[in-house]
DSSP file (Angstrom, degrees, kcal/mol; ACC not computed):
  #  RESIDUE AA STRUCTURE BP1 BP2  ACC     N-H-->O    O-->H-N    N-H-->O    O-->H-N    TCO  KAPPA ALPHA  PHI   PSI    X-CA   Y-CA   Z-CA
    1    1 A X              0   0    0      0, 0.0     2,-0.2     0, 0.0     3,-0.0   0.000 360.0 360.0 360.0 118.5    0.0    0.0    0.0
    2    2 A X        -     0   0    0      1,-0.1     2,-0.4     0, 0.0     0, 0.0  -0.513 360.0-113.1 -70.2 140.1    1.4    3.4   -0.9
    3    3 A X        -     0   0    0     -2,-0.2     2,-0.5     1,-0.0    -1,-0.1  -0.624  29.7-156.0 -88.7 141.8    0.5    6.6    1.5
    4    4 A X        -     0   0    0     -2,-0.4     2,-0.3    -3,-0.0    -1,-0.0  -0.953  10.3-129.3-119.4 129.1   -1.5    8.8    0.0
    5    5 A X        +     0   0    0     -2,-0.5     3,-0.1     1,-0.2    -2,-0.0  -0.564  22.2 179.8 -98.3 122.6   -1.7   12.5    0.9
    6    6 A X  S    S-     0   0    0      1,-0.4     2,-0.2    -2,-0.3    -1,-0.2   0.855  70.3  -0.8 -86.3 -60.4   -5.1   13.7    1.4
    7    7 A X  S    S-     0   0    0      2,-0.0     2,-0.9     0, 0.0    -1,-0.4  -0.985  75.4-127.6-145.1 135.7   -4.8   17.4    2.4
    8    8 A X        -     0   0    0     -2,-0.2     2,-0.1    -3,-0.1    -3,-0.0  -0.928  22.6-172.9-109.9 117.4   -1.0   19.5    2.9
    9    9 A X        -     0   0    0     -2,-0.9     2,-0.0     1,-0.1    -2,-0.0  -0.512  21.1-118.3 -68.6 152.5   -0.3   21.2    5.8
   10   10 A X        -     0   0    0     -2,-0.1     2,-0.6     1,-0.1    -1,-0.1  -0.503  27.9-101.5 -98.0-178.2    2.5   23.3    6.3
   11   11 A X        -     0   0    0      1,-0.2     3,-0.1    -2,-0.0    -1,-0.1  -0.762  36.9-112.7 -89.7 130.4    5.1   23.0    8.7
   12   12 A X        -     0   0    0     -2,-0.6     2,-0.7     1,-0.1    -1,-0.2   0.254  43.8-104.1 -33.5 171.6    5.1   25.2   12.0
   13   13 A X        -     0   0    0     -3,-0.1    -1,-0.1     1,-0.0     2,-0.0  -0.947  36.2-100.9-127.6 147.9    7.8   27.6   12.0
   14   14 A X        -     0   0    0     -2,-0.7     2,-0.4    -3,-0.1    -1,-0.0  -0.280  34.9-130.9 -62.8 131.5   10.5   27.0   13.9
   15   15 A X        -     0   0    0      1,-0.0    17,-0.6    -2,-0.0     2,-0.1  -0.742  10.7-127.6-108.3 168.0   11.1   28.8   17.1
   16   16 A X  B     -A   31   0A   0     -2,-0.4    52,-0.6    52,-0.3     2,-0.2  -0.461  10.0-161.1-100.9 151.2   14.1   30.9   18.9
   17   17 A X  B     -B   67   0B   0     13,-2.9     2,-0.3    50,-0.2    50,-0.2  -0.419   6.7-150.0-104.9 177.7   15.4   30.5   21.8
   18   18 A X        +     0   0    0     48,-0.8     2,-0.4    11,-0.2    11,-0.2  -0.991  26.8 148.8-138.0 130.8   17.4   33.1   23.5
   19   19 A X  E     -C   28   0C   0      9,-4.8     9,-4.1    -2,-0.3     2,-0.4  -0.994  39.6-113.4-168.9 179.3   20.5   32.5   26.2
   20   20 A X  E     -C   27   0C   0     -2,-0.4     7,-0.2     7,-0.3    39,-0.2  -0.927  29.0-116.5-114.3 102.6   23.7   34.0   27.4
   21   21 A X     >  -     0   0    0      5,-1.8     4,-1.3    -2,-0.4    37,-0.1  -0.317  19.3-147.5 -52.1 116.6   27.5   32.3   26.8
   22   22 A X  T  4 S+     0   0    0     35,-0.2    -1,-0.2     2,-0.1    35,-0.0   0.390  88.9  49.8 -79.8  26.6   28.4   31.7   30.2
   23   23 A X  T  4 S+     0   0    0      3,-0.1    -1,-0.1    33,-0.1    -2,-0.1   0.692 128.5  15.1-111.6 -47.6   32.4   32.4   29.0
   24   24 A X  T  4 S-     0   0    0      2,-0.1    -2,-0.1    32,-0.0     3,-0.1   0.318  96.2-131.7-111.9  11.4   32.2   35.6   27.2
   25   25 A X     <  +     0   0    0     -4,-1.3     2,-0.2     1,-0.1    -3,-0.1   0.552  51.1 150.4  33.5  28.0   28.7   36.7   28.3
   26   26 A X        -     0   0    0     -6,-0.0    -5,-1.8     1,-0.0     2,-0.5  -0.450  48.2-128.7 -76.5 168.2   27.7   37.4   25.0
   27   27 A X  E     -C   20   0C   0     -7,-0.2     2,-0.4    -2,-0.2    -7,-0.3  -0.908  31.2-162.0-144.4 131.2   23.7   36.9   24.8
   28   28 A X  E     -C   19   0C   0     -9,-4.1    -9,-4.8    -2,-0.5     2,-0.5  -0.827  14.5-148.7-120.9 134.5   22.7   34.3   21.4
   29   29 A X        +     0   0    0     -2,-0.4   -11,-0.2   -11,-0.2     2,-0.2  -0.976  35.0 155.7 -95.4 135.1   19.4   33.6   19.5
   30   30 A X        -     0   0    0     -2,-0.5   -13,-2.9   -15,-0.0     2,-0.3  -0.960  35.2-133.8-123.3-170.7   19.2   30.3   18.2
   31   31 A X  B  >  -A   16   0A   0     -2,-0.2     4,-0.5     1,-0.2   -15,-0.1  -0.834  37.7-108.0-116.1 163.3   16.8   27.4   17.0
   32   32 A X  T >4 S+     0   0    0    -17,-0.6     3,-4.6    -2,-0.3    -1,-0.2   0.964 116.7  65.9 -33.3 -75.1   16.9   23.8   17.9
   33   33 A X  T 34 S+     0   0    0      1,-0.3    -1,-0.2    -3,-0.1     4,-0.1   0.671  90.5  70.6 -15.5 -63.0   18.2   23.2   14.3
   34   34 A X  T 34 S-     0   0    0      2,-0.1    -1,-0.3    13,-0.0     2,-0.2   0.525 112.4 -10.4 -41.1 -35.1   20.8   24.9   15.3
   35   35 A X  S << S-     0   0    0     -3,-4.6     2,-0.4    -4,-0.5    14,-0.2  -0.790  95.4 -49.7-153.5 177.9   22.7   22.4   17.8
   36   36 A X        -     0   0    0     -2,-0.2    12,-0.8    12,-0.1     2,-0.4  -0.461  41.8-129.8 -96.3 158.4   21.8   19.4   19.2
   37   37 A X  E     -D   47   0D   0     -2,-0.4     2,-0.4    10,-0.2    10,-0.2  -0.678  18.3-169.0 -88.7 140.3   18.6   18.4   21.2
   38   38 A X  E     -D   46   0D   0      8,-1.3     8,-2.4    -2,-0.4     2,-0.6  -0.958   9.1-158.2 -98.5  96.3   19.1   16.7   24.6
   39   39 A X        +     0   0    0     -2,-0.4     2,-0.3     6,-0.2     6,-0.1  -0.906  22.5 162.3 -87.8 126.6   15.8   15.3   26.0
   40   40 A X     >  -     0   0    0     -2,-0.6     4,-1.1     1,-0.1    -2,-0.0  -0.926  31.1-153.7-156.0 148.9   15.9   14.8   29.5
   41   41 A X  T  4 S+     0   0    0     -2,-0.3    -1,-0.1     2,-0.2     4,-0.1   0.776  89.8  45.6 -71.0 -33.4   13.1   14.3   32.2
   42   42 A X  T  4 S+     0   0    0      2,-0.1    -2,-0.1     1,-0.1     3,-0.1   0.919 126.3  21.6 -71.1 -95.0   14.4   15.4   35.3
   43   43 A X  T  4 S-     0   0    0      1,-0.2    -2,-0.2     3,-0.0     2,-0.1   0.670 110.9-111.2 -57.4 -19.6   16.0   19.0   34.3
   44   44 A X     <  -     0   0    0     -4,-1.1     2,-0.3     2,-0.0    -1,-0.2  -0.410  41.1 -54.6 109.3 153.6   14.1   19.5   31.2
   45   45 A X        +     0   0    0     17,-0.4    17,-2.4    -6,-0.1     2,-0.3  -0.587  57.4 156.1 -95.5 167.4   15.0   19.5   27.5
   46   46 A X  E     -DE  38  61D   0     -8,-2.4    -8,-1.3    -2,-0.3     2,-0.3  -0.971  30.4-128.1-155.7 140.0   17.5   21.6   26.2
   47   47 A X  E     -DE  37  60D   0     13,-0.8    13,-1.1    -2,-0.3   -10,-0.2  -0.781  17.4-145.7 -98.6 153.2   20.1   21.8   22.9
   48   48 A X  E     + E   0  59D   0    -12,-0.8     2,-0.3    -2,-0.3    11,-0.2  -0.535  30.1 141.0-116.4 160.4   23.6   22.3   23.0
   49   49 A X  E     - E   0  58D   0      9,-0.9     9,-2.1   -14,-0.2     2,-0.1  -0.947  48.8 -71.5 173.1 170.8   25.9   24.4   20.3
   50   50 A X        -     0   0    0     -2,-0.3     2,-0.4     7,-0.2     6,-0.1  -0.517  42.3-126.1 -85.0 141.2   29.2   27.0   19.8
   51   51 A X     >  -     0   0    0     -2,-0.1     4,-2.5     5,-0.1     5,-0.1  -0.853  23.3-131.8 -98.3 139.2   28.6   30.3   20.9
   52   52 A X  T  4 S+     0   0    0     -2,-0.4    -1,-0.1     2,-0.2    -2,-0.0   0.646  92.6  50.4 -75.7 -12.8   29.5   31.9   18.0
   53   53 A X  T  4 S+     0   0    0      3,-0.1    -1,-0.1     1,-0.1    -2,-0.0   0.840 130.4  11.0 -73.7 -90.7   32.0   34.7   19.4
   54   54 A X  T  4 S-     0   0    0      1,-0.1     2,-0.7     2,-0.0    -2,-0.2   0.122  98.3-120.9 -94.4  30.5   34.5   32.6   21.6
   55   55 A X     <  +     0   0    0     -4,-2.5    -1,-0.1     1,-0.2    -3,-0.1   0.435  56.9 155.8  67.1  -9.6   33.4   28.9   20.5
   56   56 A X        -     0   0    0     -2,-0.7     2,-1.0    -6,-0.1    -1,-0.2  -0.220  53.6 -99.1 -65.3 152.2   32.5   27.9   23.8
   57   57 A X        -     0   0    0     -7,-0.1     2,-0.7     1,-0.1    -7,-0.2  -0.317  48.9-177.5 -75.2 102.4   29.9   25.0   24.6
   58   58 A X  E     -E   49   0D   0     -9,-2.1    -9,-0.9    -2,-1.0     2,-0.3  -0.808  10.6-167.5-114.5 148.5   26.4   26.7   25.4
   59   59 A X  E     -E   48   0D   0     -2,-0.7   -11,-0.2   -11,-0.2     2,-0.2  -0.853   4.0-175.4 -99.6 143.1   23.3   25.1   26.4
   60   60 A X  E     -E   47   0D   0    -13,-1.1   -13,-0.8    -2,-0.3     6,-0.1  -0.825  24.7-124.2-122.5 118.3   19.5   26.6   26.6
   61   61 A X  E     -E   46   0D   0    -15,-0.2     2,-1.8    -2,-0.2   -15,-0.2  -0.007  18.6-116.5 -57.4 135.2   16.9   25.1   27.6
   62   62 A X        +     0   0    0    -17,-2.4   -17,-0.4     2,-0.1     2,-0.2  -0.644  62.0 102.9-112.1 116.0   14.2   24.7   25.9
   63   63 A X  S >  S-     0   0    0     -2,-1.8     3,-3.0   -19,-0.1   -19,-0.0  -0.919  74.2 -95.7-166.6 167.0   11.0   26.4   27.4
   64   64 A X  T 3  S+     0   0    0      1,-0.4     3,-0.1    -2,-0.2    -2,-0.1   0.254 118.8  67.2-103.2   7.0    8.8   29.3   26.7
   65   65 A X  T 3  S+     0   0    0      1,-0.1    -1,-0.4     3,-0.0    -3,-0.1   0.248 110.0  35.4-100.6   9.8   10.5   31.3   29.2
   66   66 A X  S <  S+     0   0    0     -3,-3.0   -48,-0.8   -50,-0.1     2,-0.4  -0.187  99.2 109.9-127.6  33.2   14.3   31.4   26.7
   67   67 A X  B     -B   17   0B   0    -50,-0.2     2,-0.3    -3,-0.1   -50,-0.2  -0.969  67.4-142.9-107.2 152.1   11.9   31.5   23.7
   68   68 A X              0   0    0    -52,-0.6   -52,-0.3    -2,-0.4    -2,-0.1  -0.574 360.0 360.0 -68.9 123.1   11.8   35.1   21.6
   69   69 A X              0   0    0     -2,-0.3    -1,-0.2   -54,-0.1    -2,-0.0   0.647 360.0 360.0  80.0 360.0    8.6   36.2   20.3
């Protein structure tokens, strides 16, 4: 059986995050897309990536209080 597509929806648009390099304190938008996503149950999920000034490893957690817009 082939799937057959009924009706096309679009895809949501991606949302930003906001957070702060804790090394050089410079303060980053990104998206998931951007780095990778970490699910985890206890602390919450969050994605990881270079901060794009001094290359250091920043994390933000992802929840509607580091999202933009």
């Amino acid at each position: 059986m082939t799937i057959k597509l009924i009706t096309k929806g679009k895809k949501p648009e991606e949302k930003i995050y906001q957070g702060k390099c804790l090394n050089c304190y410079s303060v980053v938008q990104a998206s998931p897309s951007d780095g990778r996503v970490t699910s985890d149950q206890r602390d919450g999920n969050f994605f990881t990536f270079n901060c794009p000034n001094c290359n250091h490893n920043m994390h933000i957690d992802i929840n509607d209080r580091n999202q933009v817009g």
